[in-house]
Every structure is written in C-alpha cells, then in structure tokens.
N, C-alpha and C positions, 0 to 999 in steps of 0.2 A: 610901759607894760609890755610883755611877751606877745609875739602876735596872737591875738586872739584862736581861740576854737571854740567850739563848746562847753559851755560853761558846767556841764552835766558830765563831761566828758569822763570816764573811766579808769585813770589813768593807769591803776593798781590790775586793770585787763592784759596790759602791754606787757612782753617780756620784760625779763632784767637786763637782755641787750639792744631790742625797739627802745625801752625807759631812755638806757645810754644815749641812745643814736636820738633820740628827742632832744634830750638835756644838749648833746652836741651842737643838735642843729639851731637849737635858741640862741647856744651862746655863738654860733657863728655869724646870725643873723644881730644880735645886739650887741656884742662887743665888737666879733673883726669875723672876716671870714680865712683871717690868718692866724686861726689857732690853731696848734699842732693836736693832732687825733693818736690816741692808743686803742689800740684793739683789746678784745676779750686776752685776759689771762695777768699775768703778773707785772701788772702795769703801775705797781709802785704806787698807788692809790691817786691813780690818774683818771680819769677820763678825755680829760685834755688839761693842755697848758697855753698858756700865755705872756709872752714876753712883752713888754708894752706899756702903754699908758692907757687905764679905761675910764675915759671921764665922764662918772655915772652922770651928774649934775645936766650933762646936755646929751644923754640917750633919750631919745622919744619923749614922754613929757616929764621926765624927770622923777620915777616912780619906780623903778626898775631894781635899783639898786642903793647903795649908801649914798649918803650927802655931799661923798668930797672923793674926787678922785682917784684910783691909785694906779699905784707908777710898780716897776720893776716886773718881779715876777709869778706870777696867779694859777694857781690849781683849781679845776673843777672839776667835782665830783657829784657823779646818780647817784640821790639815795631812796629806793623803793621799797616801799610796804608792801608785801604780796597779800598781805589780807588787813586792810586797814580796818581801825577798832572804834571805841571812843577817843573826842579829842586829846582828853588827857593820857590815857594810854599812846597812841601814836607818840604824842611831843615826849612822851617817854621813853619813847626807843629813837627817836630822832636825836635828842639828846645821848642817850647811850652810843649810838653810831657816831655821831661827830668827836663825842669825849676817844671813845679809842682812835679815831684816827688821826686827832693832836696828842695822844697819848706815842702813836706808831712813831710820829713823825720827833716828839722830844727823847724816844728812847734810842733814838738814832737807825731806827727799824728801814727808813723811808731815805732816797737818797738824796734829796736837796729839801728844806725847811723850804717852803715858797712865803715870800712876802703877803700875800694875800691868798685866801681859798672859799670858794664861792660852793653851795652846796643845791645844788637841784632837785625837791624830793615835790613825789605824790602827796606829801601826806599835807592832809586840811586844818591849819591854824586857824585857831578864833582869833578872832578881833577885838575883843573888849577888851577896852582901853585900861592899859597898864596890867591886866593881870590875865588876857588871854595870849592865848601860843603866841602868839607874833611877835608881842611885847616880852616874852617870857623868856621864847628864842632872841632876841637880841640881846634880852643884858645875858645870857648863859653864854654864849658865842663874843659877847664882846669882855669878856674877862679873857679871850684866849690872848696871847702874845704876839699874834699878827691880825693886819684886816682882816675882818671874817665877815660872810653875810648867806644868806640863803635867799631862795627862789621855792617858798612852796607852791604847794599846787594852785591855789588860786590864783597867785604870781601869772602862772604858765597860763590857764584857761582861760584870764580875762576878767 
C-alpha cells in the first residue's frame, strides 16, 4: 500500500501541481527513486517516466499494484478532481480522462506509446465486488493495449 496518511485526508484541497508532486513522491518511494520528474507545462502527458522493471508482486505487501510485473518503459500520470461528486459521477470523468489520454497517445499526439501507464487520482472508488469503481476501473483500463493500472485515492491514504 502507499504510505499511509490520513485516511480522511482531502486530497481534491491540494493544488493540481502539490496532487503532481504527491503522485511523484509515492511513486518514488514504491517503485524507484530513479524516476525521471517533468515539470508544469507540456510534458507530453508525463508526470514522470520509468525505465525499468517494477515487480508489483514483491512491493510492500503485495497490494499496490497489478499481479505480475512489468518491465520496459512506464508513464505516470496525476489525475485530479477539483470538486469530487458522487461515486458514479467521478469513475465517469476518471474514465473520460484516461480514454483521451490513450486516445492522445494512438493518435500519435504523444511522443513515445509507453509499455505501461499507471494513473494517480483523488478520486474514491467503491469496492463492491465486481460492479464497484475498482472493479469497473480495471476491466475499462485493461481493454487498453498496454499494462495499465491506477492508484485511487484510497490506494494513496491507506
């Protein structure tokens, strides 16, 4: 799991460049602290990259991320709600957000397709089995054409 904070914690309070610099700092601490940082502005829908191998299976207890490792090369990107809604609402625009940005990247908008892209959002997935956000968000994300996974906000707070 992400290091803990507060579970109450706020996330949709924090700017869209603290959210970034959060999402960063998690994945420096759980993947590598050798992922390369893009600042504010036209960063090719980066927030950071990673070259490498990230073997979810033996991060912390094994909860973090997908089931089987991946290799080569990974995109992660902040995605923040500034006024988060109902659940359904949210996993609807979270879904609209990840569809254009696999959308950017097949229309050749974007300038390397990354083997994997990991997504970091505030927004708060249900859990009910098979047909809340969590479950919802994975099979919508795993129809994309590379690894894909996300870190919502529960992810982050613990």
């Amino acid at each position: 799991m992400c290091p803990s904070v507060a579970n109450d914690w706020a996330l949709e309070e924090l700017g869209p460049r603290a959210f970034e610099q959060l999402a960063v700092a998690l994945a420096m601490k759980v993947i590598s602290p050798d992922i390369d940082v893009y600042g504010s502005g036209k960063d090719g829908g980066r927030e950071a990259t990673y070259h490498g191998t990230i073997d979810w299976p033996h991060i912390g207890d094994a909860t973090v991320g997908p089931a089987q490792a991946w290799t080569a090369f990974t995109v992660l990107q902040a995605k923040q709600r500034e006024r988060l809604m109902s659940p359904a609402s949210d996993l609807s625009w979270l879904k609209k957000q990840i569809r254009g940005e696999l959308e950017d990247w097949s229309a050749g908008k974007r300038s390397r397709l990354p083997n994997n892209l990991m997504f970091v959002t505030n927004v708060r997935l249900s859990a009910d089995d098979n047909v809340g956000g969590i479950d919802q968000l994975k099979k919508f994300i795993k129809s994309a054409a590379l690894n894909c996974s996300s870190w919502p906000q529960t992810q982050c707070t613990g």
